[in-house]
C-alpha positions in Angstrom: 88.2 114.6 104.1 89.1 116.9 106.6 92.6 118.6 107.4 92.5 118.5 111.0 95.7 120.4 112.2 99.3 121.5 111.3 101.6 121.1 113.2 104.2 124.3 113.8 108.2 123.0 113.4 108.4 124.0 117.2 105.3 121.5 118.1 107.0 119.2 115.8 110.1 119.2 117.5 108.7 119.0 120.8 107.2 116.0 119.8 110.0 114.3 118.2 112.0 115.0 121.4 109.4 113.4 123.2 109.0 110.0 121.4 113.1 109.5 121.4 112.8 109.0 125.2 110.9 105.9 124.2 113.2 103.0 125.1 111.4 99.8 123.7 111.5 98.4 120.8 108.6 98.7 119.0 109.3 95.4 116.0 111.1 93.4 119.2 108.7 94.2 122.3 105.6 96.1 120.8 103.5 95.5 124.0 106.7 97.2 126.2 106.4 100.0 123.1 102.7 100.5 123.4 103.1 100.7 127.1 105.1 103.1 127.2 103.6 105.0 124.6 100.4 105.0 126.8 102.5 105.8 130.0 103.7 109.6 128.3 100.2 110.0 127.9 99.2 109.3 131.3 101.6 111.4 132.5 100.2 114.6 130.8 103.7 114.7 128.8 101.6 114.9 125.2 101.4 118.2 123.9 98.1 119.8 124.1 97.7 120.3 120.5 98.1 117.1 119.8 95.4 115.7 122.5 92.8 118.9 121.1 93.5 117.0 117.3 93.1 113.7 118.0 90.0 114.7 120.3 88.4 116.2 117.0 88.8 113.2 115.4 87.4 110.7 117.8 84.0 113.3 117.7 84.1 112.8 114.2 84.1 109.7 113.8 81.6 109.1 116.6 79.3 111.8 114.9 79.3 110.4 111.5 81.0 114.3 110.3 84.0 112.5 108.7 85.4 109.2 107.8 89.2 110.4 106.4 91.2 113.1 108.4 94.9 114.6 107.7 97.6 115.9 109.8 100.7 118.0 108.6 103.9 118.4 109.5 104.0 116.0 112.1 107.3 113.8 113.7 109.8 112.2 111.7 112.9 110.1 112.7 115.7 112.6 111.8 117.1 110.0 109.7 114.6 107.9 106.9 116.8 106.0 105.1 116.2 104.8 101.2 115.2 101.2 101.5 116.3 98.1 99.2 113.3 97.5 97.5 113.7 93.9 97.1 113.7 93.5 100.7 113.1 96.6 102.2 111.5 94.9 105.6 115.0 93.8 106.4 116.5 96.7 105.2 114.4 98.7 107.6 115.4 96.5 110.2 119.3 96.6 109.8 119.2 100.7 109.0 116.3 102.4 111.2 117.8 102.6 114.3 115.6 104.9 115.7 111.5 105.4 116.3 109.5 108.3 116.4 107.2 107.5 113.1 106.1 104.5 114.9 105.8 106.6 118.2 103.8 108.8 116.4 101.9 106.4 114.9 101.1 104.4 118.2 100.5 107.7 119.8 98.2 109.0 117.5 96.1 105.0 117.7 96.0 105.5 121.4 94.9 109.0 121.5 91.6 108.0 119.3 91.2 105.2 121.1 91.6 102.6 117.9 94.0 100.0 119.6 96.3 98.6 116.6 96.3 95.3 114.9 98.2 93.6 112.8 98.2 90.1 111.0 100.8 87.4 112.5 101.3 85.6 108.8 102.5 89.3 107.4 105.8 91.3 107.7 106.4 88.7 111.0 103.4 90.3 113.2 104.6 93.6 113.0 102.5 96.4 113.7 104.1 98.8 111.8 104.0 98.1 107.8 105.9 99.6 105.0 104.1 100.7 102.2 106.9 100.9 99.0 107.4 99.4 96.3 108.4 95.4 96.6 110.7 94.7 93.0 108.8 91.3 93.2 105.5 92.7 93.1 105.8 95.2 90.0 102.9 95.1 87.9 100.8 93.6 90.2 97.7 94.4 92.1 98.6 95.3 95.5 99.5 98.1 97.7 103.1 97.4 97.4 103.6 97.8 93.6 104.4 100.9 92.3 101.6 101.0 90.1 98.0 102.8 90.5 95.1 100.9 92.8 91.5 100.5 91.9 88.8 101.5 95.2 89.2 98.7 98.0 88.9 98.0 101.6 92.3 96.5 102.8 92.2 92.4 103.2 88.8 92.5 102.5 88.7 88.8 101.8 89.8 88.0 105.3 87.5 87.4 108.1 89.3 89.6 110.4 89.7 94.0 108.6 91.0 96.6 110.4 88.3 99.5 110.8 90.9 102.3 110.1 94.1 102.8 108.7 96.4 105.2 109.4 99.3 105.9 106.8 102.2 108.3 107.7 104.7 110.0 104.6 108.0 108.6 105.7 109.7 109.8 101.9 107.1 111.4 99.5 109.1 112.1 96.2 107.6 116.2 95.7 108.3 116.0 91.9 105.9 112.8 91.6 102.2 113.4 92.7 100.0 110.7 93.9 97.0 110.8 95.4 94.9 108.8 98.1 91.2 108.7 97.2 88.7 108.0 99.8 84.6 107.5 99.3 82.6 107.0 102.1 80.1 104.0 103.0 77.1 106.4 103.1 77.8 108.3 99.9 78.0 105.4 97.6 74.7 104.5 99.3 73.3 107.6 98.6 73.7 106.5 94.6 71.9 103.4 94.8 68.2 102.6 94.9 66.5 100.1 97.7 66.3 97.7 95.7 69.9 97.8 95.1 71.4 98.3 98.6 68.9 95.5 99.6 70.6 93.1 97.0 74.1 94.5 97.6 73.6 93.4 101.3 73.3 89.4 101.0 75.9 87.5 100.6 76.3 86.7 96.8 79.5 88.2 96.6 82.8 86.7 96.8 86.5 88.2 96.8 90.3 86.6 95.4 92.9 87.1 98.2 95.4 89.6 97.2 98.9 88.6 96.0 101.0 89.0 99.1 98.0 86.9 101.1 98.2 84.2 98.7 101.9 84.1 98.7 102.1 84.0 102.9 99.3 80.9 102.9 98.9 78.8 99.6 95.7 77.9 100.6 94.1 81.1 100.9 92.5 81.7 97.4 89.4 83.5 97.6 86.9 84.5 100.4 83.6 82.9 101.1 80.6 84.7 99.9 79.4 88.1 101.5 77.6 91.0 101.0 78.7 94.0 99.9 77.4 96.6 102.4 76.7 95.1 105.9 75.9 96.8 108.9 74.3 100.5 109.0 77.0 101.9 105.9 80.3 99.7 106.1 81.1 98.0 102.9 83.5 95.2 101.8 84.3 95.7 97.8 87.3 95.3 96.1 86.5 97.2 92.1 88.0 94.6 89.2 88.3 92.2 91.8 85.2 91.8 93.8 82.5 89.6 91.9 79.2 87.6 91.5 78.7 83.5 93.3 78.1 81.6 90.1 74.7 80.6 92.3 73.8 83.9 93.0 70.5 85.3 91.1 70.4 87.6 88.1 69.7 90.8 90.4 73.1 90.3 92.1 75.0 91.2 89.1 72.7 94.2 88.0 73.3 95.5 92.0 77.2 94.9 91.4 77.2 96.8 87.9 74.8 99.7 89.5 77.3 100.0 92.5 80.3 100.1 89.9 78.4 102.7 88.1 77.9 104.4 91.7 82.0 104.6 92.5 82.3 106.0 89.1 79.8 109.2 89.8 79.8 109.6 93.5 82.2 112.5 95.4 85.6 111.5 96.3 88.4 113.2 98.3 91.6 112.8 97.6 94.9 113.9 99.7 98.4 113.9 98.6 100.5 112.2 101.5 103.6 114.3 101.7 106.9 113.8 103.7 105.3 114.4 107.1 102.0 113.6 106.4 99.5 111.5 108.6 96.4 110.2 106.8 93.4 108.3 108.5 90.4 106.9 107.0 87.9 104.2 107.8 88.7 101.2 105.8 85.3 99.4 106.5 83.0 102.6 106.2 84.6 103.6 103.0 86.7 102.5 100.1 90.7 104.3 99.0 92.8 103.9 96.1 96.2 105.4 95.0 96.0 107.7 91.9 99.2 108.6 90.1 98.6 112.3 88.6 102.0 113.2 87.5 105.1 110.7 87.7 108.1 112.8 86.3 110.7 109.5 87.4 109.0 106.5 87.6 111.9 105.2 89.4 112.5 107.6 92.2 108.4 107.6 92.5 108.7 104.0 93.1 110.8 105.2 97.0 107.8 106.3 98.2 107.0 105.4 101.6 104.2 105.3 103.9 104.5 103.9 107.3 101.0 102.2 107.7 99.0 100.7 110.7 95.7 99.0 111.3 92.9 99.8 113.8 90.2 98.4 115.3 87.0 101.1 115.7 87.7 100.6 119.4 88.1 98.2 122.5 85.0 97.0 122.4 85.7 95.8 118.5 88.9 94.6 119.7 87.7 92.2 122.4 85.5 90.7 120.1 88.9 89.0 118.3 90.7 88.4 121.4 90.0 84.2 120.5 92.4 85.2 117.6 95.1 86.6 119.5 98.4 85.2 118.4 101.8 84.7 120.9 99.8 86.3 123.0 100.0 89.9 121.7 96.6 91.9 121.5 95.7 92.9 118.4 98.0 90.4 116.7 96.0 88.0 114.8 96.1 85.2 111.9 94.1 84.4 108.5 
């Protein structure tokens, strides 16, 4: 993981500035937001630190140097307010009146050149997602309990992932640390033998869909078989969840537990998403989780918010799904 810049509160504030002249709307009109997101970059109005950032980024990724990157101190809407947790989508709607996390956020997809995406059958299309705490879904496995999650891709059941997520701190409670963990694709590799990666990469593998999916479409209930890794390092693993086809042979299990094994010894990052916090990291090339280390107040560590988008690894990758484009919107697809 790499912490790629801080931003000073003058740089901040500049930016800020900036994304309130932003006029659309970006839950009612998010092609008129991304547009005009795009146009303050074409006319040079993005700071240069920000542009010399996100530049470092995009090399790094390209290179191979680093899969997860952090930025500090960046723009906030002056006001965040504390959402109802059994609907805080609505909430959100009714008492954010204004836009500069997702103007950030949409900025900050642009500048790398990962267009955004987002899933038509989830939080109505919206390319900007709430990660908090849903009352409904205490307990449960999913990023929007307030509990602890196991290493994962996101919707890696589905036949459509994003190839990075972004998550921005929106309210980060100080006296309650969590963590982000992050492993990359090519270290877990590292851990395994041939044998194993060759084994790990046919598709005897299947995956449940997560909660929220299942709730959304009752006839989603788990993938159809896949490998694990796929491609030159990317890999699609859920730990707990992920397991063997009944018809797969012996060897498949003996991969899966080697690979579990793997995810137990191999290096991991971790970050602590603050208030003003952006976080990237490949969600195909690696696996995250969310890591409580020290809840003082369960219940004030159950506000934390992360504003959240998806990403494809570029235009090219995006194009590919244009077939799945719902209402029209690029980037918006289904199940």
């Amino acid at each position: 993981m790499r912490l790629t810049y801080a931003f000073v509160d003058d740089e901040r504030a500049e930016l800020q500035d900036l994304l309130l002249t932003v006029a659309a709307h970006p839950y009612r009109d998010p092609l008129g937001f991304s547009a005009e997101i795009a146009g303050l970059v074409d006319q040079g109005k993005v700071p240069a630190s920000l542009v010399a950032a996100t530049d470092r980024v995009r090399e790094d990724r390209e290179s191979g140097n680093a899969f997860a990157h952090a930025l500090r101190n960046c723009p906030l809407d002056e006001h965040v307010p504390l959402l109802d947790q059994e609907d805080p989508l609505t909430d959100k709607y009714a008492r954010k009146t204004t836009f500069v996390a997702e103007g950030f956020l949409q900025l900050f997809g642009h500048l790398v050149a990962t267009p955004l995406m987002s899933y038509g059958t989830r939080f109505n299309g919206d390319f900007f997602i709430d990660v908090i705490a849903i009352n409904r879904y205490r307990g449960k496995q999913t990023g929007y309990s307030d509990g602890e999650l196991a290493f994962h891709n996101d919707r890696t059941a589905h036949p459509v992932r994003a190839d990075y997520i972004t998550l921005l701190g929106m309210r980060c409670p100080e006296e309650d640390i969590t963590y982000t963990g992050f492993v990359s694709g090519p270290d877990l590799l590292a851990h395994l033998t041939e044998g194993e990666r060759h084994t790990l990469r046919q598709p005897y593998y299947y995956t449940p869909f997560d909660v929220l999916s299942r709730d959304q479409n009752a006839t989603l209930t788990v993938s159809d078989n896949h490998p694990v890794f796929y491609g030159e390092h990317s890999v699609r693993y859920v730990d707990t969840h992920t397991t063997v086809a009944p018809e797969a042979p012996p060897e498949a299990t003996d991969a899966l537990l080697s690979l579990k094994n793997a995810l137990v010894r191999v290096d991991k990052a971790r970050h602590r998403i603050r208030t003003g916090d952006l976080f990237t990291f490949a969600n195909q090339d690696g696996l995250h989780s969310r890591e409580h280390l020290e809840i003082n107040d369960p219940e004030r560590a159950r506000t934390r918010w992360l504003l959240k988008t998806y990403g494809f690894r570029d235009e090219a990758a995006a194009a590919r799904h244009a077939d799945r484009w719902l209402d029209g919107v690029p980037g918006r697809v289904g199940d």
